[in-house]
C-alpha positions in Angstrom: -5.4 84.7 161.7 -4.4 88.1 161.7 -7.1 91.3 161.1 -5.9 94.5 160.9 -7.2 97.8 159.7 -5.8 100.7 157.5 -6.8 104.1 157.3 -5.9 107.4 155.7 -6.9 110.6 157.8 -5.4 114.0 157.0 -2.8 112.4 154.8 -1.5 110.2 157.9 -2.1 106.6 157.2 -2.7 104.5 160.4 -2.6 100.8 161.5 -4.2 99.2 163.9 -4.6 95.1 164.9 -8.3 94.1 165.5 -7.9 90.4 165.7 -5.1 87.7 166.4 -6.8 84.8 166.6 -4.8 80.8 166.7 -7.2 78.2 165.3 -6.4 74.8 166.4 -7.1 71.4 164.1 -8.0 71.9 160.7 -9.1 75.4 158.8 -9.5 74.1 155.7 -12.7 75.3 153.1 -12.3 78.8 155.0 -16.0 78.3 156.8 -13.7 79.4 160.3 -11.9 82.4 158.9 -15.0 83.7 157.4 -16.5 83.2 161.1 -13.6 85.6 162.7 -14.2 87.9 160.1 -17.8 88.4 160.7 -16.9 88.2 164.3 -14.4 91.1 164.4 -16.1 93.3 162.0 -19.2 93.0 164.2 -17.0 93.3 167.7 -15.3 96.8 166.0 -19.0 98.5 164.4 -17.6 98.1 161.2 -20.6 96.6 159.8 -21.3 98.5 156.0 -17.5 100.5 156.6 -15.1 98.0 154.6 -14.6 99.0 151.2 -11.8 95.9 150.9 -9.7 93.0 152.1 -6.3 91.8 151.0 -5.7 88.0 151.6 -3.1 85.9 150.1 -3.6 83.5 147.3 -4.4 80.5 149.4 -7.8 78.7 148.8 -9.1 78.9 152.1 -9.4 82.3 152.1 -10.6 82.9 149.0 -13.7 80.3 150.0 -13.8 82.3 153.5 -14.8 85.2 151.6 -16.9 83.4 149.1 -18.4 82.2 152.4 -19.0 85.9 153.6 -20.5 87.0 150.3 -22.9 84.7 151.0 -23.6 85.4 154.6 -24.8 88.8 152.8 -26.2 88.0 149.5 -23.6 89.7 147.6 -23.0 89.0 144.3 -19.0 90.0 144.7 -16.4 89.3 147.1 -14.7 91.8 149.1 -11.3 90.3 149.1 -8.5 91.1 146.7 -5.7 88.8 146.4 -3.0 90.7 144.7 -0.8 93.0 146.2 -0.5 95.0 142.6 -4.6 95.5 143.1 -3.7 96.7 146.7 -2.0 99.4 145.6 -3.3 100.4 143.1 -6.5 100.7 145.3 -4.2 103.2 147.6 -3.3 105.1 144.7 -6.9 105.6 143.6 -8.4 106.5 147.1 -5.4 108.8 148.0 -5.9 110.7 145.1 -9.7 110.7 145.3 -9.1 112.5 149.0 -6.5 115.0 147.4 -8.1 115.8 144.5 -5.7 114.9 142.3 -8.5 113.7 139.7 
């Protein structure tokens, strides 16, 4: 599993890799990915600093982040599954930062 960060600062966007990580035997029901999420985001102080998380469509991940939800009592997940929503979330927070309201 792959966990990267993206970030927008003075119109630059930037990429970096926090977490390649090769699970052996099964990762089914997404119990382990939720794990290395909670792992990394603690390891980087990012604890309360991600606004969202793109996974695919797979099942697994959408349970790992069900899993997280609860690991914090949310009501909502943080992950979004579609690339369209991606985007568009890009769109809204680059134009929130230039004003473009």
């Amino acid at each position: 599993m792959a966990i990267t960060v993206h970030t927008f600062s003075g119109c630059k966007a930037n990429a970096f890799l926090l977490s390649l990580e090769a699970f052996k035997g099964s990762h089914t029901g997404g119990v382990r990915f939720a794990e290395e999420y909670e792992k990394t985001v603690l390891a980087n102080s990012l604890v309360g600093k991600v606004d969202f998380c793109q996974t695919d469509n797979a099942s697994h991940m959408c349970t790992a982040f069900n899993v997280i939800a609860s690991f914090h009592d949310e009501e909502t997940s943080l992950a979004i599954k579609c690339i369209t929503a991606c985007i568009l979330y890009v769109y809204i927070m680059m134009a929130q930062y230039l004003n473009f309201d």
